[in-house]
N, C-alpha and C positions, 0 to 999 in steps of 0.2 A: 567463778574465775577471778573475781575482784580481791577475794580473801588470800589467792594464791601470789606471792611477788615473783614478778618474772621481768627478768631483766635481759636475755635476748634470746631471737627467737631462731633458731637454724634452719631454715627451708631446704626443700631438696632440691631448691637450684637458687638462684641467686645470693646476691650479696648475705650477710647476718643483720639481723633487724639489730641494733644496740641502742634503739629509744624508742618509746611509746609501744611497748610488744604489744599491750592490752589492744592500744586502737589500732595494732597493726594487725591484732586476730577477730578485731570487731569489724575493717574492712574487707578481711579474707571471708567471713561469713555475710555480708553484704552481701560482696560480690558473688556467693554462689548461689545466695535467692536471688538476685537478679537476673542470674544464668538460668537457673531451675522456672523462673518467671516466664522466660526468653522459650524456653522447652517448653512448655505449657501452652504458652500463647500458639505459639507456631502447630503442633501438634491436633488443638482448639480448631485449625483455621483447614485441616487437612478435611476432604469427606469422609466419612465414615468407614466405607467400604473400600479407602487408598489405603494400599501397603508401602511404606518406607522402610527404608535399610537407615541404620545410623549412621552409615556412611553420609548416605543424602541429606540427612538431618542436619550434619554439619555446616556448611554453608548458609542453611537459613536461620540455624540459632548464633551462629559465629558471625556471618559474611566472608567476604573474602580472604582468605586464609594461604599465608607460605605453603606450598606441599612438604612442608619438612615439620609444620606442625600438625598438618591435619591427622593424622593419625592418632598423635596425642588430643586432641580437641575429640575426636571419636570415643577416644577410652574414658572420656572425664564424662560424655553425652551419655554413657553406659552407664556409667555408676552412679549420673542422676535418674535416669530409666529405669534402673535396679533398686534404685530409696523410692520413688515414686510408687512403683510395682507394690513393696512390702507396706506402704503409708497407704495401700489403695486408693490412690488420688488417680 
């Protein structure tokens, strides 16, 4: 990524990154092992034989959460569930 110049970054929602794109796509990758950490841990802490819905899941990887995003926090819980699933971790 270092060989490539990138000078900003367009997200799909907020403002446009127009400085530091690189460490601003090195803290987007933090922050999703952090989250996928957060998933693990919690997941780790469950018994064996308890069934979760990702719904539920939300709240104790998230905490307290708007109801106008938790839906979204659900789909982002999936798609670390779904890399987790293929990395068989």
């Amino acid at each position: 990524c270092d060989s490539v110049p990138i000078a900003n970054i367009y997200p799909g929602h907020g403002p446009v990154i127009r400085s530091n794109a690189l460490g601003k796509i090195d803290e987007y990758i933090r922050h999703r092992l952090q989250r996928e950490h957060k998933l693990i841990e919690c997941l780790s802490q469950l018994p064996e034989d308890k069934w979760i819905s990702s719904l539920d899941l939300v709240p104790l990887v998230y905490g307290q959460l708007s109801s106008t995003v938790v839906l979204s926090a659900q789909g982002n819980l999936l798609h670390h569930l779904n890399k987790l699933l293929k990395e068989n971790n």
